[in-house]
TIZADO-888034 format. One record per residue (C-alpha): residue in one letter; x, y, z; residue number from 1. Coordinates in steps of 0.5 Angstrom, whole numbers, always signed. Layout:
{rest:A; u:X; v:Y; w:Z; nr:NUM} $
...
//
This chain:
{rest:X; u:+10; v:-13; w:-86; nr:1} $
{rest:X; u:+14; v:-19; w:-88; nr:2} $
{rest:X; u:+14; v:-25; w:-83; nr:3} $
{rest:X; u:+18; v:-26; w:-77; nr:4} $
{rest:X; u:+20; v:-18; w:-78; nr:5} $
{rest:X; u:+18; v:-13; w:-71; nr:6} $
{rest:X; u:+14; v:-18; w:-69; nr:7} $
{rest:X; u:+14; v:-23; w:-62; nr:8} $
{rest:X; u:+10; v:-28; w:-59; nr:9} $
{rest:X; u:+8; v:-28; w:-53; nr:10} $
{rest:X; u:+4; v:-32; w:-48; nr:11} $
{rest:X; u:+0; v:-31; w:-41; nr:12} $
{rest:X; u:-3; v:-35; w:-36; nr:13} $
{rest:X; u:-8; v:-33; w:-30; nr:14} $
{rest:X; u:-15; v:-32; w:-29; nr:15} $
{rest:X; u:-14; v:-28; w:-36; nr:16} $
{rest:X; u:-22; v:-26; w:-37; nr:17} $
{rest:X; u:-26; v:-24; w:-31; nr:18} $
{rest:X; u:-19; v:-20; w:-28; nr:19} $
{rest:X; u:-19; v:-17; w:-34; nr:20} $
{rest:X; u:-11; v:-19; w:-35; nr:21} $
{rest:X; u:-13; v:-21; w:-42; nr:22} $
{rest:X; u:-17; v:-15; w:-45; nr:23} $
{rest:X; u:-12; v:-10; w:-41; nr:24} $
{rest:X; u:-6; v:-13; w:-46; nr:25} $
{rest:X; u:-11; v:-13; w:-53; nr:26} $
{rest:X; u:-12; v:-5; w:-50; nr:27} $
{rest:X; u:-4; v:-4; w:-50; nr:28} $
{rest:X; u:-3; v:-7; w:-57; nr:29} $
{rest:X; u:-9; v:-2; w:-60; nr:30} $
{rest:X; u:-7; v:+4; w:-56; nr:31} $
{rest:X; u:+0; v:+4; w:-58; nr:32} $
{rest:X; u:-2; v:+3; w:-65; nr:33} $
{rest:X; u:+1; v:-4; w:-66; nr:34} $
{rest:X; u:-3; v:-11; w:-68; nr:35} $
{rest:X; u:-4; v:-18; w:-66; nr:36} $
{rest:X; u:-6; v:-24; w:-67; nr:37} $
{rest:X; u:-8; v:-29; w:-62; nr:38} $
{rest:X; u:-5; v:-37; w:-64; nr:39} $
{rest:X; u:-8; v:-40; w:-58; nr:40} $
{rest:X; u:-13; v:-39; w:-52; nr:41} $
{rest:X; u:-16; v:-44; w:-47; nr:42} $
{rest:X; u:-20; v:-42; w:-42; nr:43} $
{rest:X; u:-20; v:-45; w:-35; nr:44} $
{rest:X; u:-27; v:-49; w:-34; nr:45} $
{rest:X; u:-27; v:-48; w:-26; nr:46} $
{rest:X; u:-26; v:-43; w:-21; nr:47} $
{rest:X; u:-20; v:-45; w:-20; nr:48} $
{rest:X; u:-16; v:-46; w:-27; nr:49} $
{rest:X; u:-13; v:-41; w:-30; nr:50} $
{rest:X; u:-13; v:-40; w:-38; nr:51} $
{rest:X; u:-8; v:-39; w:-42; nr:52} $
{rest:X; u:-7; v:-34; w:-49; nr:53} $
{rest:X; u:-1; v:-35; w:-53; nr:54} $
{rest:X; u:-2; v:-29; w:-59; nr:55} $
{rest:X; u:+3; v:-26; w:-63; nr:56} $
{rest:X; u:+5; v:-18; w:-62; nr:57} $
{rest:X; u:+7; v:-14; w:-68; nr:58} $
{rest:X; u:+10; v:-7; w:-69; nr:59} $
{rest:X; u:+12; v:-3; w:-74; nr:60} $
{rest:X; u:+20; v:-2; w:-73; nr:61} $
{rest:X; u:+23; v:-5; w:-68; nr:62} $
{rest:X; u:+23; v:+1; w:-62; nr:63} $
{rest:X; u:+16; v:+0; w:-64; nr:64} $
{rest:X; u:+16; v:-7; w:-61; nr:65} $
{rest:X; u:+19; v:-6; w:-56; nr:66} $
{rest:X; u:+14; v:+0; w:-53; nr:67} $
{rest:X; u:+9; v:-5; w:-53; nr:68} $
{rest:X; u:+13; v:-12; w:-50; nr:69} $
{rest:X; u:+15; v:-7; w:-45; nr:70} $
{rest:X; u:+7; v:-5; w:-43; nr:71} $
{rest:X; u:+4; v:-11; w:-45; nr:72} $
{rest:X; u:+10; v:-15; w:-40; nr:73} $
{rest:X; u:+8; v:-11; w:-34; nr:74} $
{rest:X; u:+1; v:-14; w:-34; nr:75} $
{rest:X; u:+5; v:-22; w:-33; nr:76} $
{rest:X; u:+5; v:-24; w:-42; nr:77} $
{rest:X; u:+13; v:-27; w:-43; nr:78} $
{rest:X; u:+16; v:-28; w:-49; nr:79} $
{rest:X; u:+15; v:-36; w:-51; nr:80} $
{rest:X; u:+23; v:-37; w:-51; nr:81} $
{rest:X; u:+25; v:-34; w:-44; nr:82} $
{rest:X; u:+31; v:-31; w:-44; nr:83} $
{rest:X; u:+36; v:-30; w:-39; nr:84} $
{rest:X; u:+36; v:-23; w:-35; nr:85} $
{rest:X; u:+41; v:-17; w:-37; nr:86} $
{rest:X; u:+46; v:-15; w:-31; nr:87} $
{rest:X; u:+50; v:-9; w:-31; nr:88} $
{rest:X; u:+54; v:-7; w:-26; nr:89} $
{rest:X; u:+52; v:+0; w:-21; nr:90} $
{rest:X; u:+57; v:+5; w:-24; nr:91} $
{rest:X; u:+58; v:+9; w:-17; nr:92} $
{rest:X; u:+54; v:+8; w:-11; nr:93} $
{rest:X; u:+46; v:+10; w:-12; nr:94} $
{rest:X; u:+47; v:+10; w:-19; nr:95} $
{rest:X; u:+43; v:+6; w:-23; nr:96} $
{rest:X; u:+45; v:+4; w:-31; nr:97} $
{rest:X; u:+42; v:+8; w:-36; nr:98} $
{rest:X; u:+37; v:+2; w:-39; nr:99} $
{rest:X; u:+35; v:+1; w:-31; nr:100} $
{rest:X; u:+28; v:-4; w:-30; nr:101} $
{rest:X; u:+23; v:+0; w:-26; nr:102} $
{rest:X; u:+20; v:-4; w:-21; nr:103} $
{rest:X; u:+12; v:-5; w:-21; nr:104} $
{rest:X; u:+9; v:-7; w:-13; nr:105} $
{rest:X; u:+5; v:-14; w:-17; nr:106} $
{rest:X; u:+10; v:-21; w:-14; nr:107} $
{rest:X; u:+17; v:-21; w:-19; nr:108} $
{rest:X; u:+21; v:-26; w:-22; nr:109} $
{rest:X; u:+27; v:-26; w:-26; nr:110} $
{rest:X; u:+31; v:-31; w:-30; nr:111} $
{rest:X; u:+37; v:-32; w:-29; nr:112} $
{rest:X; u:+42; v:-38; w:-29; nr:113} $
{rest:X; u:+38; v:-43; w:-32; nr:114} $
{rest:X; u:+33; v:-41; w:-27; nr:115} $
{rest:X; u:+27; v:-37; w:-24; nr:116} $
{rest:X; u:+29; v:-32; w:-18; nr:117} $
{rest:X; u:+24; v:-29; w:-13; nr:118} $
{rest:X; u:+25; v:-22; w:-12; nr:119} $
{rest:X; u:+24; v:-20; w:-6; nr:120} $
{rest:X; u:+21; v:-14; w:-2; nr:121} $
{rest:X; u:+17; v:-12; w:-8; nr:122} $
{rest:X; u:+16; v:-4; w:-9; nr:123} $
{rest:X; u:+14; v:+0; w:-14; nr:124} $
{rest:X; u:+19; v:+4; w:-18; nr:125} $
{rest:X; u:+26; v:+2; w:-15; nr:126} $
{rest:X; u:+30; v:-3; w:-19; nr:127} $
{rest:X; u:+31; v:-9; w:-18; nr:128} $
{rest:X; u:+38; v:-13; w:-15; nr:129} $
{rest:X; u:+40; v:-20; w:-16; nr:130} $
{rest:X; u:+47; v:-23; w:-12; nr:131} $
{rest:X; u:+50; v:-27; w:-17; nr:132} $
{rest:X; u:+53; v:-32; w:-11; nr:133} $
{rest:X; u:+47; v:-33; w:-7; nr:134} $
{rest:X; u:+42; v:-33; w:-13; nr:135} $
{rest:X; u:+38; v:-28; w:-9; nr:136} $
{rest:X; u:+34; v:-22; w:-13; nr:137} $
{rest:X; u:+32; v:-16; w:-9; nr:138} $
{rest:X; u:+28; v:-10; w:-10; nr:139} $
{rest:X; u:+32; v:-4; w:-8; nr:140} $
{rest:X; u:+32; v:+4; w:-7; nr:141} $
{rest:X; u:+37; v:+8; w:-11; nr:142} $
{rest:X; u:+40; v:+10; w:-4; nr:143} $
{rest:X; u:+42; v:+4; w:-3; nr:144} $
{rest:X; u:+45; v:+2; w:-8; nr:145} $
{rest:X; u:+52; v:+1; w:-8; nr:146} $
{rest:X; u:+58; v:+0; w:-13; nr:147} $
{rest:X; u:+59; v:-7; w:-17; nr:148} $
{rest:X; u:+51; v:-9; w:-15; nr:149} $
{rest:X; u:+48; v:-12; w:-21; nr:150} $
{rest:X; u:+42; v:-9; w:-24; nr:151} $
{rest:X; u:+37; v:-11; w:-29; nr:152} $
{rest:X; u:+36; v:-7; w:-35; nr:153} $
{rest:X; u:+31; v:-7; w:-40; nr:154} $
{rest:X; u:+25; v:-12; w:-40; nr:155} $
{rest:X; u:+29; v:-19; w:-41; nr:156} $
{rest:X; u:+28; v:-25; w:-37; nr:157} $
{rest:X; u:+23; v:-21; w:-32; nr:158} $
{rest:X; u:+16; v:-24; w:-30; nr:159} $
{rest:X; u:+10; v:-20; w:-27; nr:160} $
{rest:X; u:+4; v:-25; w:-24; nr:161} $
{rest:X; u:-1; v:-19; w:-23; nr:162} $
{rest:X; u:-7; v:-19; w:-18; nr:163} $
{rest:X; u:-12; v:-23; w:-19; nr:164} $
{rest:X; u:-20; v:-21; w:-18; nr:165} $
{rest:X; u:-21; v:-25; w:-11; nr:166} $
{rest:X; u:-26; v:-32; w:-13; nr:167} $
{rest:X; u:-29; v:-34; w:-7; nr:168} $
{rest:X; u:-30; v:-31; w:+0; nr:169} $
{rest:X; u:-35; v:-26; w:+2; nr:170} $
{rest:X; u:-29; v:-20; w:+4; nr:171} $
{rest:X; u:-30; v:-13; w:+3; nr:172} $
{rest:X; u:-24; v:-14; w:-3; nr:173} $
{rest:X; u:-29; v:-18; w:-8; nr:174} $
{rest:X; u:-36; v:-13; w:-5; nr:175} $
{rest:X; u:-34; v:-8; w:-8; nr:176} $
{rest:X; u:-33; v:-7; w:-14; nr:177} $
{rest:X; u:-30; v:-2; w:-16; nr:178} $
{rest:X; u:-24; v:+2; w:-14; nr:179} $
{rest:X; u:-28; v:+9; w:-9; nr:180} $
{rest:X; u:-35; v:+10; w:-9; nr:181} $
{rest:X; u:-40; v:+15; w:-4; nr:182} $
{rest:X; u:-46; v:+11; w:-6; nr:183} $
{rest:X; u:-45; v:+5; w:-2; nr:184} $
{rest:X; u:-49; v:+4; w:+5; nr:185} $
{rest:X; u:-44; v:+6; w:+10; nr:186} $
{rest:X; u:-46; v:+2; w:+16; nr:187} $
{rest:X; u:-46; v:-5; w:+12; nr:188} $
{rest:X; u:-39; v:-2; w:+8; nr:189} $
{rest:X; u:-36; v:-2; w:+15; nr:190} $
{rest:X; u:-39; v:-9; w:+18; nr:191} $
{rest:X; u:-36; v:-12; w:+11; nr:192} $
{rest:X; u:-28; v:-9; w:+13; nr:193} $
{rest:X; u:-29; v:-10; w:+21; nr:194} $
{rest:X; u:-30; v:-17; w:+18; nr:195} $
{rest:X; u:-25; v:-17; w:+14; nr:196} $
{rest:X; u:-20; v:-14; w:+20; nr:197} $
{rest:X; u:-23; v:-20; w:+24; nr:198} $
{rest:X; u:-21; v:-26; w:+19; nr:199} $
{rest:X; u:-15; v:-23; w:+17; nr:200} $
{rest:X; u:-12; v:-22; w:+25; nr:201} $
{rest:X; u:-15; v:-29; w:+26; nr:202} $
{rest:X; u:-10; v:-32; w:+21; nr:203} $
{rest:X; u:-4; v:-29; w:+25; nr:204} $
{rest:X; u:-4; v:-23; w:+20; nr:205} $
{rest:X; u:-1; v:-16; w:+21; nr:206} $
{rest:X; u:-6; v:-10; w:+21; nr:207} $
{rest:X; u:-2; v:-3; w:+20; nr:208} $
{rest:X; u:-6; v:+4; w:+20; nr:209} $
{rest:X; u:-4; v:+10; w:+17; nr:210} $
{rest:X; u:-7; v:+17; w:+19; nr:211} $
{rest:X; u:-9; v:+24; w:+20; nr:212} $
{rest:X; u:-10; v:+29; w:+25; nr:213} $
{rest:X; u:-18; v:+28; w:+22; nr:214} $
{rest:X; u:-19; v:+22; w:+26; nr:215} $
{rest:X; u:-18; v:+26; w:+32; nr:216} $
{rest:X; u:-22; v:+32; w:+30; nr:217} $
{rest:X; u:-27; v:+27; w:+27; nr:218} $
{rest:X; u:-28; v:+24; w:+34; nr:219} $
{rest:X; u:-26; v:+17; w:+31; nr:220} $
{rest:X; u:-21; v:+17; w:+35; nr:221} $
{rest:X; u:-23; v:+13; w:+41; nr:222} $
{rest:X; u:-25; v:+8; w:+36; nr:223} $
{rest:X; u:-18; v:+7; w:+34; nr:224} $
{rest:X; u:-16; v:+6; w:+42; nr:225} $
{rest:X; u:-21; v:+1; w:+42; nr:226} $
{rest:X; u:-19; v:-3; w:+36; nr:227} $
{rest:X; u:-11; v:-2; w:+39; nr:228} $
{rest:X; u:-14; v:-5; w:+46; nr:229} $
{rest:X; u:-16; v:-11; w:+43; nr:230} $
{rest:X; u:-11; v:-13; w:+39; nr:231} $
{rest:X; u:-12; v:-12; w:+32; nr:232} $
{rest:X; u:-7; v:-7; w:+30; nr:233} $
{rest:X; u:+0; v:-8; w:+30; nr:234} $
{rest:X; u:+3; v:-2; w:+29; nr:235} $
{rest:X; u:+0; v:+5; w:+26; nr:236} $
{rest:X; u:+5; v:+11; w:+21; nr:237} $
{rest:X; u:+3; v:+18; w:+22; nr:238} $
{rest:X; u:+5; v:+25; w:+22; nr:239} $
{rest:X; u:+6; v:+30; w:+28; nr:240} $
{rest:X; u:-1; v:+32; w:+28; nr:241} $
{rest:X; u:-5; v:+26; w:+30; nr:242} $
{rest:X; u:+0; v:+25; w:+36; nr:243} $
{rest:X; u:+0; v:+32; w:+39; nr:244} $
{rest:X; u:-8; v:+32; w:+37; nr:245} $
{rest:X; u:-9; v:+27; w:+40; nr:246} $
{rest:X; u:-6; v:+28; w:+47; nr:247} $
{rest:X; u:-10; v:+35; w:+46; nr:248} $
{rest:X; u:-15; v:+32; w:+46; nr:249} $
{rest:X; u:-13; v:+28; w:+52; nr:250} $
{rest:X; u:-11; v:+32; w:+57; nr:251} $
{rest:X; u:-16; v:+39; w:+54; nr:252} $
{rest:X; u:-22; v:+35; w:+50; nr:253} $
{rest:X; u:-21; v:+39; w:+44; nr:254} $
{rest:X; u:-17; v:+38; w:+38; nr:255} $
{rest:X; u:-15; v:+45; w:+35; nr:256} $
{rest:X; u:-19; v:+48; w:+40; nr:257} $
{rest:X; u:-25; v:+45; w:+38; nr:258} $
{rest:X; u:-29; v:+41; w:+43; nr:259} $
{rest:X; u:-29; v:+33; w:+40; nr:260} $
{rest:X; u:-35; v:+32; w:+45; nr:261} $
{rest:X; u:-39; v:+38; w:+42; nr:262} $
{rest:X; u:-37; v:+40; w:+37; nr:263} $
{rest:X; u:-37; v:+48; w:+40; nr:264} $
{rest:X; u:-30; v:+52; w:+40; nr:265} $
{rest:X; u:-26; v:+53; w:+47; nr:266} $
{rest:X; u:-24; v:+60; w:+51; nr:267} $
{rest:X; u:-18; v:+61; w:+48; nr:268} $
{rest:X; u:-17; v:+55; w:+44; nr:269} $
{rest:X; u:-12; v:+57; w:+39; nr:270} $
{rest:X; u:-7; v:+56; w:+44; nr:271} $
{rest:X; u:-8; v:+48; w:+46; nr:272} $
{rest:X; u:-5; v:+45; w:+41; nr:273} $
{rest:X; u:+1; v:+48; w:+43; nr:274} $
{rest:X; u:+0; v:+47; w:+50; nr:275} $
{rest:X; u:+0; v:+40; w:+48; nr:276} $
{rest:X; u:+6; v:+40; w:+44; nr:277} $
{rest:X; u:+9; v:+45; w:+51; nr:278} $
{rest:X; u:+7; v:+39; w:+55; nr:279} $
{rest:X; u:+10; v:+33; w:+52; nr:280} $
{rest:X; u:+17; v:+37; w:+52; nr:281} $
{rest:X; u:+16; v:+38; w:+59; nr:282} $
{rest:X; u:+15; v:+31; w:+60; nr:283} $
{rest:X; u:+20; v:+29; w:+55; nr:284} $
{rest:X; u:+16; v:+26; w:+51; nr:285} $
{rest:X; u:+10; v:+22; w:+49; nr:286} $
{rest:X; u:+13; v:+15; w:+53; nr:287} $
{rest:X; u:+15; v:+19; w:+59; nr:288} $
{rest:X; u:+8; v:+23; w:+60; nr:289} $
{rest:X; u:+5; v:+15; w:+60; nr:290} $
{rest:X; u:+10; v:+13; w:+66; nr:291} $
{rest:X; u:+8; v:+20; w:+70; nr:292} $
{rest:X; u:+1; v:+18; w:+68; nr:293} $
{rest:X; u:+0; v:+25; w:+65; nr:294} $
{rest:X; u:-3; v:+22; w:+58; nr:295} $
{rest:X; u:-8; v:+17; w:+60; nr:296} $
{rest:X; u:-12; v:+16; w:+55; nr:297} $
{rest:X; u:-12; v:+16; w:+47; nr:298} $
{rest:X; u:-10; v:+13; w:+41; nr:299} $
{rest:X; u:-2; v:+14; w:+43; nr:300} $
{rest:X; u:-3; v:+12; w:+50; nr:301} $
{rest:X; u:-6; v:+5; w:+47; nr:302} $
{rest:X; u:+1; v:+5; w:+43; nr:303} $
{rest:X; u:+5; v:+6; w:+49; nr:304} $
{rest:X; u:+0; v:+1; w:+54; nr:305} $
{rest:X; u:+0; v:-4; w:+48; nr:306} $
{rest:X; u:+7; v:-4; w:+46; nr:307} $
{rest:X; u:+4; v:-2; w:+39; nr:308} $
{rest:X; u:+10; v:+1; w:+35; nr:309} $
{rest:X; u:+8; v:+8; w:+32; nr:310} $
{rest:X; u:+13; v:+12; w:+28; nr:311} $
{rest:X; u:+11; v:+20; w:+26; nr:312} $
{rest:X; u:+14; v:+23; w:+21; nr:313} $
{rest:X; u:+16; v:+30; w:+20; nr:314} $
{rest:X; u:+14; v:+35; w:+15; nr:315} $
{rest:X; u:+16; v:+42; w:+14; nr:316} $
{rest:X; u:+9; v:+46; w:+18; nr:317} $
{rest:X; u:+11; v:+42; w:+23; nr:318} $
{rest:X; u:+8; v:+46; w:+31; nr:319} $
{rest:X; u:+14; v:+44; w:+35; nr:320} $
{rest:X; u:+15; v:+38; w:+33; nr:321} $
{rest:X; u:+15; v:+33; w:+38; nr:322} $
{rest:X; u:+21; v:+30; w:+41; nr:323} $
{rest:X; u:+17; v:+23; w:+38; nr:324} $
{rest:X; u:+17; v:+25; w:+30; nr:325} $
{rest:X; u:+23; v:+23; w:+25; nr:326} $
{rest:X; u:+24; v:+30; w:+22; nr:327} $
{rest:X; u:+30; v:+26; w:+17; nr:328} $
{rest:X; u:+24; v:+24; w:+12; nr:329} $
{rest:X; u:+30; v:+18; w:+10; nr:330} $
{rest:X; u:+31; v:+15; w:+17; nr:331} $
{rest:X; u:+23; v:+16; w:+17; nr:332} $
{rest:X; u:+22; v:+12; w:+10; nr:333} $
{rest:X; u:+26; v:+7; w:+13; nr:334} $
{rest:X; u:+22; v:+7; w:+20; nr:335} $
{rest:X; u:+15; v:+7; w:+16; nr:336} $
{rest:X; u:+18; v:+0; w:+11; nr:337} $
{rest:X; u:+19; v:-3; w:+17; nr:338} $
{rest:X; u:+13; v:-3; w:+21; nr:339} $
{rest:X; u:+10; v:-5; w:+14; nr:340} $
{rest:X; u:+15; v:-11; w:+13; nr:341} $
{rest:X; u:+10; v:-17; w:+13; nr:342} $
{rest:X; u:+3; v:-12; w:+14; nr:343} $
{rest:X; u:-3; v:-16; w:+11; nr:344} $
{rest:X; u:-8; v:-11; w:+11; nr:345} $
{rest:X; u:-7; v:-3; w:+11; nr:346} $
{rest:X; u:-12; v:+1; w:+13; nr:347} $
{rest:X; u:-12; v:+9; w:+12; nr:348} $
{rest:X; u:-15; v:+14; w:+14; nr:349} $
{rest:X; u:-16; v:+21; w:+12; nr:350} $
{rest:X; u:-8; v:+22; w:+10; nr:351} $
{rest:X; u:-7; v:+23; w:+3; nr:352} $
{rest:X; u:+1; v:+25; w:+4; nr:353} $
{rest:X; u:+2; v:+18; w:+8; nr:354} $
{rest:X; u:-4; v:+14; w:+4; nr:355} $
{rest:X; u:+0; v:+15; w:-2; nr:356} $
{rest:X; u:+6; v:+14; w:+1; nr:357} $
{rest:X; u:+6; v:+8; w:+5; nr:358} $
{rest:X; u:+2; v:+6; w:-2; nr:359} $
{rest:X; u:+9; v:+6; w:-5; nr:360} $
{rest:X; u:+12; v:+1; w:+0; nr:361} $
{rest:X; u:+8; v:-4; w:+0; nr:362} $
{rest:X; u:+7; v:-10; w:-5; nr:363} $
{rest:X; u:+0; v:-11; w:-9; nr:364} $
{rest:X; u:-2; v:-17; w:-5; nr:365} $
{rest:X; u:-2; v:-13; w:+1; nr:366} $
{rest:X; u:-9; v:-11; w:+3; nr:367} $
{rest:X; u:-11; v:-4; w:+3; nr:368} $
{rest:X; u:-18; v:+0; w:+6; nr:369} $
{rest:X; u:-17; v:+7; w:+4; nr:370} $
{rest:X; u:-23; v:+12; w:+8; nr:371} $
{rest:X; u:-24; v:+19; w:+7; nr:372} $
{rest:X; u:-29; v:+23; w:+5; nr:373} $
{rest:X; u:-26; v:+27; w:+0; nr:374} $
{rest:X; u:-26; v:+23; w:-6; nr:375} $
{rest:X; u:-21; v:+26; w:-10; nr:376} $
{rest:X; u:-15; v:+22; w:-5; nr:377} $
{rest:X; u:-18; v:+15; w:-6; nr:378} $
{rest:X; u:-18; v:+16; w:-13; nr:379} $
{rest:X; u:-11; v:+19; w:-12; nr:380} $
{rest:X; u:-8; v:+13; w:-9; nr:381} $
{rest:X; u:-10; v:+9; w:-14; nr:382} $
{rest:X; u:-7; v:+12; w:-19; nr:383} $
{rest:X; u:-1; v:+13; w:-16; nr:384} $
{rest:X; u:+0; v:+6; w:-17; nr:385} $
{rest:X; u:-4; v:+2; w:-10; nr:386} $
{rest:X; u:-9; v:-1; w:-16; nr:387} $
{rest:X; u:-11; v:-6; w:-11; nr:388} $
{rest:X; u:-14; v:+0; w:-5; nr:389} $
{rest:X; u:-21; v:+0; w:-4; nr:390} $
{rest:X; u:-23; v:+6; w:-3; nr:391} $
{rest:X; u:-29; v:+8; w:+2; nr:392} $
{rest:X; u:-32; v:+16; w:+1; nr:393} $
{rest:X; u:-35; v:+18; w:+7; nr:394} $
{rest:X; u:-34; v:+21; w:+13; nr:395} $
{rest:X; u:-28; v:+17; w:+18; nr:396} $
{rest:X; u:-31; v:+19; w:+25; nr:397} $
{rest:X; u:-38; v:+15; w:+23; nr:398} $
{rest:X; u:-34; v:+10; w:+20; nr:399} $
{rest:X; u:-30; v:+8; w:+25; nr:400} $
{rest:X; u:-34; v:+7; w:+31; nr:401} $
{rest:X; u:-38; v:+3; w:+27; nr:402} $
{rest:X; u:-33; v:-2; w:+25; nr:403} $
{rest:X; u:-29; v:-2; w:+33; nr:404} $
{rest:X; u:-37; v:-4; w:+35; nr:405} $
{rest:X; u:-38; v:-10; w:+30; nr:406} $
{rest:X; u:-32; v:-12; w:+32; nr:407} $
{rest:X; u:-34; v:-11; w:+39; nr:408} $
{rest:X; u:-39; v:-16; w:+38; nr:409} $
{rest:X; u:-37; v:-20; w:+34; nr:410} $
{rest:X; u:-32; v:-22; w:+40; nr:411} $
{rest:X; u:-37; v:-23; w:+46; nr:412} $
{rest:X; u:-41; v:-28; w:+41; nr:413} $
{rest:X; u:-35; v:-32; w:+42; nr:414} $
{rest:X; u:-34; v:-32; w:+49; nr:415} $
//
């Protein structure tokens, strides 16, 4: 191949060796067929330095060349002479250009007018805006585009800063080494995120849950009453289930039918769901049974009591649903992202459908403890993008109680 010809040099900053940033760029270049050579590598000497690599990336034509960049860019490598990002104008509202870049959730920056621009709202999957007068860029969904919007297209002057593997501090995002296992003790597990939960409320942080109807069946639903009365979550994203479960559980003491208790089938438990749901209607929802004093208890009547916010999103086997759900799935989206706004730590728990949801919505440096006993949902989760998920199989009504206990005592210590 005659120099200069299909080939780019490119460089990379960070803790390139022990987050692996430097090996996954080498695997991107062998598995595309493509060659490098490195110029240039020093290694950071302490913790806290970062290394740096400048190699130079060939391809075998120039369509070739432009796979590979565009791999290896997604894991923060930048071509040495940075050019400008390309715009091109939204040709009618929610129409992106042909050439659109597709948003990873890992922070972004984009080159443009001399300067490099944060984007902000970072999503995975969407595009990305920049308004040209207020030098300001914007992570968007295609439904909010509007005509005229300039969008950046191809891989140009776009920066991605990867997460990095935490190198210090004992929290349960460096315990655990890889991205789901059954094999680890649950207890310390659970110790290790209550801990976790404590020290980032402690710094002022913002705590979402995300859960189904299991926690209710599982009996880990007063844990997560306790956990909302002492002020650790800031807001919890669900479906119809947990909401009418939980007050089934509440007035009737089953969920489904089934005692939580016990674990033993009621006489004509079948039908208690829908008494349920027959009871918010007739209160007028779950914030009308609270002020009547029907509802008393649970995971709901701490939201309430608590100034919580809750949205329940509709879906299409939906019993009912109750008069609280977002049944227009776009307007429970916009509810769901602003919620999340700001979030620091979310904990999800037994819901693959709004796990991997809510997972879309949020930026990589967004904490994420995922609990389920199936193994396949954490794995799941990951592989839908939200790599920085740490995954924890095991059954959540063991799991919860043990985390609200340890945080229990974690405050009496301190008084």
């Amino acid at each position: 191949m005659a120099a200069g010809k299909h080939e780019q040099e490119i460089e990379v900053k960070g803790h390139l060796i022990d987050s692996m940033i430097l090996t996954r760029i080498f695997d991107h270049v062998m598995d595309l067929k493509g060659d490098f050579q490195v110029l240039e590598f020093t290694v950071g000497k302490k913790k806290k330095d970062p290394s740096y690599a400048r190699l130079l990336v060939r391809g075998k034509d120039e369509e070739h060349l432009e796979r590979i960049l565009e791999a290896v860019y997604r894991e923060g490598a930048q071509p040495v002479s940075v050019q400008e990002a390309r715009l091109v104008p939204a040709s009618a509202d929610c129409v992106m250009p042909d050439d659109f870049y597709s948003t990873t959730n890992n922070p972004t920056q984009v080159f443009h007018s001399g300067r490099w621009i944060d984007v902000q709202n970072m999503m995975m999957d969407k595009c990305i805006v920049v308004d040209v007068k207020s030098m300001t860029a914007e992570c968007k969904m295609i439904r909010d585009l509007k005509k005229g919007d300039m969008i950046v297209v191809g891989e140009r002057g776009v920066k991605i800063t990867p997460q990095e593997r935490p190198r210090e501090g004992v929290d349960i995002f460096q315990f655990m080494s890889s991205s789901s296992s059954s094999e680890r003790p649950t207890q310390h597990i659970a110790r290790k995120v209550a801990d976790d939960i404590y020290n980032t409320k402690k710094e002022g942080g913002k705590i979402i849950v995300v859960s189904g109807p299991v926690l209710v069946h599982s009996g880990a639903s007063e844990a997560l009453a306790r956990l909302i009365r002492m002020g650790y979550i800031d807001g919890l994203l669900a479906g119809n289930a947990i909401a009418v479960h939980d007050v089934e559980n509440a007035l009737l003491g089953t969920s489904l039918g089934m005692h939580v208790k016990d674990g033993t089938l009621a006489v004509r438990g079948h039908r208690n769901h829908m008494q349920a749901i027959n009871e918010v209607f007739k209160a007028g929802g779950l914030k009308a049974m609270v002020e009547k004093k029907i509802l008393k208890s649970g995971v709901m009547y701490e939201c309430i009591k608590h100034d919580v916010p809750f949205v329940l999103a509709g879906s299409i086997r939906d019993d009912g649903p109750i008069p609280d759900v977002v049944t227009d799935v776009v307007e429970a989206q916009r509810r769901y992202k602003k919620v999340l706004k700001g979030a620091k730590m979310v904990l999800m728990f037994s819901t693959m459908l709004h796990s991997i949801a809510v997972g879309n919505m949020l930026p990589s440096s967004v904490k994420v403890v995922a609990v389920d006993i199936s193994q396949p949902v954490v794995t799941k989760l990951v592989d839908r993008g939200t790599a920085q998920a740490v995954g924890i199989v095991t059954d959540v009504g063991a799991f919860l109680p043990i985390v609200a206990d340890h945080l229990e005592e974690k405050v009496a210590r301190r008084k």
